[in-house]
ROSEVO-9753 format. One line per field, with one value per residue (C-alpha): residue number from 1; residue in three letters; x, y, z. Coordinates in steps of 0.1 Angstrom, whole numbers. Example, Ala and Ser with C-alpha at 12.3 -4.5 7.8 and 13.67 -1.06 7.14 Angstrom:
num	c(1; 2)
residu	c(ala; ser)
x	c(123; 137)
y	c(-45; -11)
z	c(78; 71)
***
This chain:
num	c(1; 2; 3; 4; 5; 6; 7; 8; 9; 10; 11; 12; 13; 14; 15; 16; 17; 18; 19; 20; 21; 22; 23; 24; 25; 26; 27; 28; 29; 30; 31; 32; 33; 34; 35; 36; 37; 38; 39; 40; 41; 42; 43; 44; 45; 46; 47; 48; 49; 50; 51; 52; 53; 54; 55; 56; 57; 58; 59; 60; 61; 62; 63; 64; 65; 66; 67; 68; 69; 70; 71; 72; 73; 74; 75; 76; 77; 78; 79; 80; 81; 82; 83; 84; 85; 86; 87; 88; 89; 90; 91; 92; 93; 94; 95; 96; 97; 98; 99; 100; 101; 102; 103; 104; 105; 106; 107; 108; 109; 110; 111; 112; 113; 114; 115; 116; 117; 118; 119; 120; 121; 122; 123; 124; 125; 126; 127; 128; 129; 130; 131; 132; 133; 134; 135; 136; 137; 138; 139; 140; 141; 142; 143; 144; 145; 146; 147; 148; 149; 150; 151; 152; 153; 154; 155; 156; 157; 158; 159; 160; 161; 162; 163; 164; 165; 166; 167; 168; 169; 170; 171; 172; 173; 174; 175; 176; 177; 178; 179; 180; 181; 182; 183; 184; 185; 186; 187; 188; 189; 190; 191; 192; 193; 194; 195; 196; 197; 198; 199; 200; 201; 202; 203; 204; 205; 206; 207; 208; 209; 210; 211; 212; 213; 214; 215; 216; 217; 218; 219; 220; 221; 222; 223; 224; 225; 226; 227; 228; 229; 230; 231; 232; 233; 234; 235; 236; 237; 238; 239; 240; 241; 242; 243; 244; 245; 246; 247; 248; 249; 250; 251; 252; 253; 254; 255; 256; 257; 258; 259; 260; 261; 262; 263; 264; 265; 266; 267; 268; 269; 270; 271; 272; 273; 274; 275; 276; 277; 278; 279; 280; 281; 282; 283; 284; 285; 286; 287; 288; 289; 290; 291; 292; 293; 294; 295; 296; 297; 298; 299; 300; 301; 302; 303; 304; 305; 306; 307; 308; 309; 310; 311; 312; 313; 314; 315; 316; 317; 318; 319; 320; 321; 322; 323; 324; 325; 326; 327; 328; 329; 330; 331; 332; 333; 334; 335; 336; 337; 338; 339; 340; 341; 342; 343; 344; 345; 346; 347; 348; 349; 350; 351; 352; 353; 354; 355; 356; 357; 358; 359; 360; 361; 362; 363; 364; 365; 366; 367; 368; 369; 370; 371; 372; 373; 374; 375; 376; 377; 378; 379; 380; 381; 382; 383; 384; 385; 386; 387; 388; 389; 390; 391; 392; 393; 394; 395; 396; 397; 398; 399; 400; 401; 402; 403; 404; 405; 406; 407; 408; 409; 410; 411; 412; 413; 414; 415; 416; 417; 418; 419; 420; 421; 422; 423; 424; 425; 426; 427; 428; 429; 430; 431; 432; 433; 434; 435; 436; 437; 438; 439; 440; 441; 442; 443; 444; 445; 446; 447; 448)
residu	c(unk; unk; unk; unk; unk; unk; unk; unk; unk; unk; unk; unk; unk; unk; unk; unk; unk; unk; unk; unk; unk; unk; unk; unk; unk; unk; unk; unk; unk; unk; unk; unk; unk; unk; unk; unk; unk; unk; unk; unk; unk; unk; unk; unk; unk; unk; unk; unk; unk; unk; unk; unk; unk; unk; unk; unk; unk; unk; unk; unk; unk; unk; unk; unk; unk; unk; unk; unk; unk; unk; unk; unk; unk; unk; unk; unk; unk; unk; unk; unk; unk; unk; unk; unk; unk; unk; unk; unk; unk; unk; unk; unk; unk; unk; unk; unk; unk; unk; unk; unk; unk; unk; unk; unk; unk; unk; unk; unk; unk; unk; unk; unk; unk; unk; unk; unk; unk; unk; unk; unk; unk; unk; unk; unk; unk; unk; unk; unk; unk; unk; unk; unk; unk; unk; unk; unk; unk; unk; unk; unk; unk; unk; unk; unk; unk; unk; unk; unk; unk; unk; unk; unk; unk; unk; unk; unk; unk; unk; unk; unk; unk; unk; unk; unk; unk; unk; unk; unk; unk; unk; unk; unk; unk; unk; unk; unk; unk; unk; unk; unk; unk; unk; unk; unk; unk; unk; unk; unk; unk; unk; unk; unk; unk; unk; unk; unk; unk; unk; unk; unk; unk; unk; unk; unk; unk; unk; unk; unk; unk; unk; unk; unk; unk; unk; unk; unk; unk; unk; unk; unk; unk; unk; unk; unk; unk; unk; unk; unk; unk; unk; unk; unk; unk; unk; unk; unk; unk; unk; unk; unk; unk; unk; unk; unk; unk; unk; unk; unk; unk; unk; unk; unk; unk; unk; unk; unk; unk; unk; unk; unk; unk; unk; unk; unk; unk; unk; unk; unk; unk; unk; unk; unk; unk; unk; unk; unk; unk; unk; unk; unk; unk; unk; unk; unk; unk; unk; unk; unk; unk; unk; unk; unk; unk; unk; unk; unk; unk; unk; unk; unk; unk; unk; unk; unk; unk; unk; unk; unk; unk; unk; unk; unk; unk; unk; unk; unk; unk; unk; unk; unk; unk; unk; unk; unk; unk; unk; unk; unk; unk; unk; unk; unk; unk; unk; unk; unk; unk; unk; unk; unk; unk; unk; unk; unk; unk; unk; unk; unk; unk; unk; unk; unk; unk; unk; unk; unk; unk; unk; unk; unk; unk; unk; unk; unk; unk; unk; unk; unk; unk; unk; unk; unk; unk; unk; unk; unk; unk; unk; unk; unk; unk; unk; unk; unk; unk; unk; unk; unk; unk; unk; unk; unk; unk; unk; unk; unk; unk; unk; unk; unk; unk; unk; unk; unk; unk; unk; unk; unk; unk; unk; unk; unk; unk; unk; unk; unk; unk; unk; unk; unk; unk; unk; unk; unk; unk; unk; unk; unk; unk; unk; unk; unk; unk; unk; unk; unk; unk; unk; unk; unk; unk; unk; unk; unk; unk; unk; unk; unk)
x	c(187; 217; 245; 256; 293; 302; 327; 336; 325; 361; 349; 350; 376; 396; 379; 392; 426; 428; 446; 447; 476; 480; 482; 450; 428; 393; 363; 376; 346; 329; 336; 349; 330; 345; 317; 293; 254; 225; 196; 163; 136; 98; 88; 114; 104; 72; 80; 96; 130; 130; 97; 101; 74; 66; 45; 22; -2; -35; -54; -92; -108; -108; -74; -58; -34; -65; -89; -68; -61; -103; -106; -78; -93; -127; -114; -99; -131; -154; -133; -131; -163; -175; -140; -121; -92; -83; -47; -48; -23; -38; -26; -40; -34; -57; -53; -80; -107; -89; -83; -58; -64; -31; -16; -23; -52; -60; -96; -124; -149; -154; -145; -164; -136; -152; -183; -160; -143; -172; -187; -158; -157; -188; -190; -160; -179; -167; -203; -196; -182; -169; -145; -127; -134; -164; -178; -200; -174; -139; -128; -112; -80; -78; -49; -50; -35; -29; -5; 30; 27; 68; 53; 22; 44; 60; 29; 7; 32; 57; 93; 84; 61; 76; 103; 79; 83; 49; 24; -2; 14; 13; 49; 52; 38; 72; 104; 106; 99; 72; 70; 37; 36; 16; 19; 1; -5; -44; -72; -64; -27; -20; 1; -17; -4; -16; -49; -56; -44; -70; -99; -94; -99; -123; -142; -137; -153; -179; -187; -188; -209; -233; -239; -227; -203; -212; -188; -159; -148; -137; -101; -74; -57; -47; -13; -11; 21; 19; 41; 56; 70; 104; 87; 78; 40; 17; 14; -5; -13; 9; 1; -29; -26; -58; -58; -89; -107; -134; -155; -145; -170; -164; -144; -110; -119; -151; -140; -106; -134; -156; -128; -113; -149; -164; -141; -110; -124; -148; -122; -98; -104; -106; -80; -47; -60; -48; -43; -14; -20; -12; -42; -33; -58; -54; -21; -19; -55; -67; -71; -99; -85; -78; -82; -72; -73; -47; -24; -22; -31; -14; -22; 2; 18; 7; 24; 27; -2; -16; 3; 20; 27; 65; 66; 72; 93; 82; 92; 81; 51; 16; -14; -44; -52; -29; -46; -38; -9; 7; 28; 34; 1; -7; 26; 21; -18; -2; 27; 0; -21; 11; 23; -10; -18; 17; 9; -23; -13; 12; 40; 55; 43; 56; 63; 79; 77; 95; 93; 114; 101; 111; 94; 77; 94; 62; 84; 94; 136; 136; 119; 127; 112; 120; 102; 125; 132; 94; 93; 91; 112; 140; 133; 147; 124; 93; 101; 103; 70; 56; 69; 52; 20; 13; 20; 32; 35; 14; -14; -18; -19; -48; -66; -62; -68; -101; -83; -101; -131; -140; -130; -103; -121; -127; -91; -80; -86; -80; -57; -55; -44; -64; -101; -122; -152; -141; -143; -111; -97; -59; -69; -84; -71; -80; -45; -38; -41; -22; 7; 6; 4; 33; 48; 42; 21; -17; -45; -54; -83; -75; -76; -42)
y	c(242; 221; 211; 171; 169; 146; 117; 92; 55; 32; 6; 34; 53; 20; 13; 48; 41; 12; 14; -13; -27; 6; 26; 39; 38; 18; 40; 70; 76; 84; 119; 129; 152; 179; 202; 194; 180; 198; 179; 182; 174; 184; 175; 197; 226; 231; 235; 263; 262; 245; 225; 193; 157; 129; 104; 73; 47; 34; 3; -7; -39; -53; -53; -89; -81; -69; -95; -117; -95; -99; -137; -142; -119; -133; -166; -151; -130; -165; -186; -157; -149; -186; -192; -162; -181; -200; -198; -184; -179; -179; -170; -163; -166; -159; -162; -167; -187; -197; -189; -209; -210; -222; -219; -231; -229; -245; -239; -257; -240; -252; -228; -238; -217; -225; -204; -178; -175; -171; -147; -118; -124; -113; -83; -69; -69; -102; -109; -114; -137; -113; -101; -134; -141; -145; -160; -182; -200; -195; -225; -226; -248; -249; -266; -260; -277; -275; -246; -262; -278; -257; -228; -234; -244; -211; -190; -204; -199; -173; -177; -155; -179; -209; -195; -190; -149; -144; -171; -177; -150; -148; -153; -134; -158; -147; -129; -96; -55; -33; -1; 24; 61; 93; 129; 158; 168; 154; 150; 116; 120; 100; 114; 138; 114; 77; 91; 111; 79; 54; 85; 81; 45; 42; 68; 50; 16; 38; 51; 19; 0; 28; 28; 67; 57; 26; 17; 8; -23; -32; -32; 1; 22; 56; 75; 109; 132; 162; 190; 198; 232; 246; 232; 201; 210; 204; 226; 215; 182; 181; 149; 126; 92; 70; 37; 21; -9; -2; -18; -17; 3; 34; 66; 73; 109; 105; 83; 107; 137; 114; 102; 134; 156; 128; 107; 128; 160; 145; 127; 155; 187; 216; 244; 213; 214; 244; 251; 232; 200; 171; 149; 111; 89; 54; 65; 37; 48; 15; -10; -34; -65; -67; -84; -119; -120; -98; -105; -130; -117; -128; -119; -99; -80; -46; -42; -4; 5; -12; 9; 48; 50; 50; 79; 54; 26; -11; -42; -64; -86; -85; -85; -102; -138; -137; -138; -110; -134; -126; -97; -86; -74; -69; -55; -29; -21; -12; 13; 31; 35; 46; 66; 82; 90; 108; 131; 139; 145; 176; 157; 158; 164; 136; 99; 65; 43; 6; -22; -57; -90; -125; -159; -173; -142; -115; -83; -65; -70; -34; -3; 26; 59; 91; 125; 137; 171; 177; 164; 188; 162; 143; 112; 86; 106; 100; 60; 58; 75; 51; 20; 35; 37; 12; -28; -39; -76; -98; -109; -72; -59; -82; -72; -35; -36; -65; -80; -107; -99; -103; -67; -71; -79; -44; -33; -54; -22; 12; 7; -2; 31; 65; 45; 73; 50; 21; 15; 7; 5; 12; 47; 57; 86; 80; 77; 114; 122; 96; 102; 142; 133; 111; 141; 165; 184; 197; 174; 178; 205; 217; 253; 270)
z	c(-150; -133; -157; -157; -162; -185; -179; -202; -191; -187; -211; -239; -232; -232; -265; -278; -266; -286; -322; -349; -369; -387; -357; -360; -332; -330; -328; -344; -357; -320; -309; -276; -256; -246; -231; -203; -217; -207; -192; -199; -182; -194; -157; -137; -162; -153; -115; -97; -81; -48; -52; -54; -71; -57; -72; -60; -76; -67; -86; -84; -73; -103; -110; -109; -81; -60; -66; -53; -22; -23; -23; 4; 31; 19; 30; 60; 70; 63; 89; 113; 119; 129; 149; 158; 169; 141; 120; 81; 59; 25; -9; -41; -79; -110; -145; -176; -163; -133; -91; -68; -33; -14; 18; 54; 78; 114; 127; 145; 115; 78; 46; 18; -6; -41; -29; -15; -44; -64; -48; -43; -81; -87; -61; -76; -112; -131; -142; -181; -198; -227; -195; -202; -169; -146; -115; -132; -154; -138; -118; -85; -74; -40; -21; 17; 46; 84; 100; 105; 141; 148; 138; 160; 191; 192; 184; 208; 236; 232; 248; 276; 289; 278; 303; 325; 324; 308; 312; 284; 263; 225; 201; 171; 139; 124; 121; 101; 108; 98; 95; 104; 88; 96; 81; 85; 50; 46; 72; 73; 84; 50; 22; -1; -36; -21; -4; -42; -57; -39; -41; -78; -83; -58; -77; -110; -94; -84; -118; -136; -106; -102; -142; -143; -167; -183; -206; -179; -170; -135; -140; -138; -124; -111; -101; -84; -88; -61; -64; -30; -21; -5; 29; 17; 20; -7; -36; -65; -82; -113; -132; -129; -149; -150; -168; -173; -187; -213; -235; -274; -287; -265; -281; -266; -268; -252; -225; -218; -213; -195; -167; -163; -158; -135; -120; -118; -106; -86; -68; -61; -47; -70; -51; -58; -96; -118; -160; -156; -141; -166; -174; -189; -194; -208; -227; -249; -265; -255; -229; -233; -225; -183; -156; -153; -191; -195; -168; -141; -104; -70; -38; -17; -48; -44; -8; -17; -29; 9; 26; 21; -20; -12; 11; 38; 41; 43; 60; 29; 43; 28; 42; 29; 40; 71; 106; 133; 146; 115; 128; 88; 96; 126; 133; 102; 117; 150; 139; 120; 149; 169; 146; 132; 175; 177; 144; 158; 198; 178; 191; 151; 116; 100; 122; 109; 135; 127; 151; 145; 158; 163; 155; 188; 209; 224; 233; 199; 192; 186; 179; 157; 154; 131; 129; 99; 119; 128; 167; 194; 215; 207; 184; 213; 236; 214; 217; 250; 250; 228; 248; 280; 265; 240; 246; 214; 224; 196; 219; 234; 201; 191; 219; 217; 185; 184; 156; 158; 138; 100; 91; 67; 34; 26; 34; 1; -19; -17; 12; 44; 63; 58; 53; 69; 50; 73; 113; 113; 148; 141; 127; 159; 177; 211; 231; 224; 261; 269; 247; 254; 293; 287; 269; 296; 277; 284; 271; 235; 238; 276; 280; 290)
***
């Protein structure tokens, strides 16, 4: 183990320096420390030398976070599919008995949000009133009005045209940067701890809906800690933390066994799991009370658990509720679909792609890419690549990507990158040949 060298904080040793009216100093009593402490770490000792953790969380969709992610993109999906192009930016809050629907919407269509509301409710599993909060009883504020008209002016025709550069083109809905992600470390170009982390609760909804194990309640929550080696490949999964909703009757003991034999190994594969791997479930021994009930939920507050678990960075705009003009999202959709194309063409093992925008301007103010060491060309190489094949102006985007559809209601859980269950257009690899030929390099599958 390394050694931490101890050094005295100023504030102390100014405290030790300090004598009362007898000469004698304050503080005597505390000892100075003369040799280095030891640190400790029951995590660090059971890895070897040179491997390294990293750790991510997942949450179901029943957590209160989540189920307001649900609602907004059920708002959003409702208005989309009767008028595709109409404006949303929609955002959620739930407490005991109680949803508020807020935010701004233009369309030609009708919403009727209390049914809306209702409904996601009770598909996620809030069908009792013993939850302390159901579909039945909760009651829904709503509070929506029309897009601001200056926002409007500048979406509808982006400085480029209003120049007359770029007719009919598209502005960016706002300022900010996102960031897109892709590794080589699962199937799904994800990494390993967020795509364990959203199999886990996605297999604990499953349990409870399907009646396998009856006793949960919809809310909870998983985290993943992989163990990476000298390489920075995964190892072996070295902790796995479940926190679930239950109903009061249940044994803990039963319901730890329970989780860990059919939801936890179920969920992740059996060759990452050894004698060693760490198994918490609901820590606190119990954890009836969830939900709404037992802590408010707002939409757009689980940003990481959207996106890469940490392992990426992120520009700091949500999702949920926003239409694809909203380049917080659609931005974020389309540097995953760069990113994840550049993983899978070989051009790098690991690819953060971040692309800045401004209000009412089409053309991104900048793009940044990094392959951490893994490229096989030159990082500013890689971007110019990227801007020759991919239009990453707002309206393009939409159209490459058919953005707009009613698809996003079940991205609100379980993430919105790495959904092999979903159809979801930015995690299709089809401009491999495109970015290899860019590259120079053979087709993907070409014979030498």
């Amino acid at each position: 183990m390394g050694l931490l060298k101890y050094e005295m904080p100023r504030w102390l040793s100014g405290m030790l320096a300090v004598a009362d009216a007898g000469g004698n100093p304050l503080c005597s009593a505390l000892p100075r420390v003369q040799a280095p402490l030891r640190v400790h770490s029951r995590a660090q000792m059971s890895i070897a030398d040179g491997h390294t953790l990293f750790t991510s969380e997942s949450v179901t969709e029943g957590h209160p976070d989540k189920l307001c992610d649900a609602i907004a993109d059920a708002v959003l999906d409702d208005v989309l599919s009767r008028d595709p192009e109409s404006r949303v930016a929609v955002e959620v809050a739930a407490t005991t008995g109680l949803v508020f629907v807020l935010g701004e919407m233009t369309t030609e269509t009708y919403c009727d949000v209390q049914a809306v509301v209702r409904n996601t409710v009770r598909e996620i599993g809030y069908n009792d009133s013993r939850l302390g909060f159901d579909w039945e009883t909760c009651g829904a504020i709503v509070a929506i009005k029309e897009q601001s008209p200056d926002i409007a002016l500048g979406v509808d025709r982006a400085k480029e045209a209003r120049e007359g550069r770029e007719p009919d083109e598209l502005g960016a809905g706002d300022q900010g940067m996102m960031f897109g992600y892709a590794t080589d470390e699962t199937p799904e170009l994800m990494p390993m701890p967020i795509q364990l982390a959203h199999e886990v609760a996605r297999r604990l909804a499953e349990a409870r809906k399907s009646g396998d194990l009856p006793f949960l309640r919809p809310d909870g929550k998983s985290q993943i800690t992989v163990e990476y080696d000298e390489a920075g490949r995964p190892h072996r999964v070295h902790t796995v933390l479940v926190s679930t909703q239950h109903d009061p009757e249940v044994d803990p003991v039963e319901l730890a066994n329970a989780v860990e034999e059919r939801v936890i190994r179920d969920a992740i594969p059996a060759d990452l799991l050894d004698e060693e791997t760490r198994f918490l479930v609901n820590p606190t021994g119990r954890f009836v009370i969830g939900g709404p009930m037992g802590d408010s939920g707002l939409s757009g507050r689980k940003i990481i658990v959207d996106t890469y678990g940490g392992m990426a960075r992120h520009g700091g705009g949500s999702f949920s509720g926003k239409d694809p003009t909203k380049v917080d999202r659609s931005g974020a959709y389309m540097a995953r679909y760069v990113a994840k194309n550049l993983v899978a063409a070989g051009l790098a093992r690991r690819c953060e792609l971040q692309l800045a925008y401004a209000i009412g301007v089409a053309h991104p103010l900048a793009i940044n890419l990094e392959t951490f060491g893994t490229g096989v060309l030159a990082d500013a190489r890689l971007a110019e690549i990227v801007e020759e094949v991919f239009d990453l102006r707002p309206g393009s985007i939409i159209s490459a990507l058919d953005l707009r559809r009613p698809i996003y209601r079940p991205t609100a859980a379980y993430g919105h990158f790495g959904r092999n269950d979903l159809d979801l257009p930015w995690e299709r690899i089809d401009r491999v040949d495109a970015i290899r030929n860019a590259a120079g390099a053979a087709p993907a599958g070409a014979s030498a």
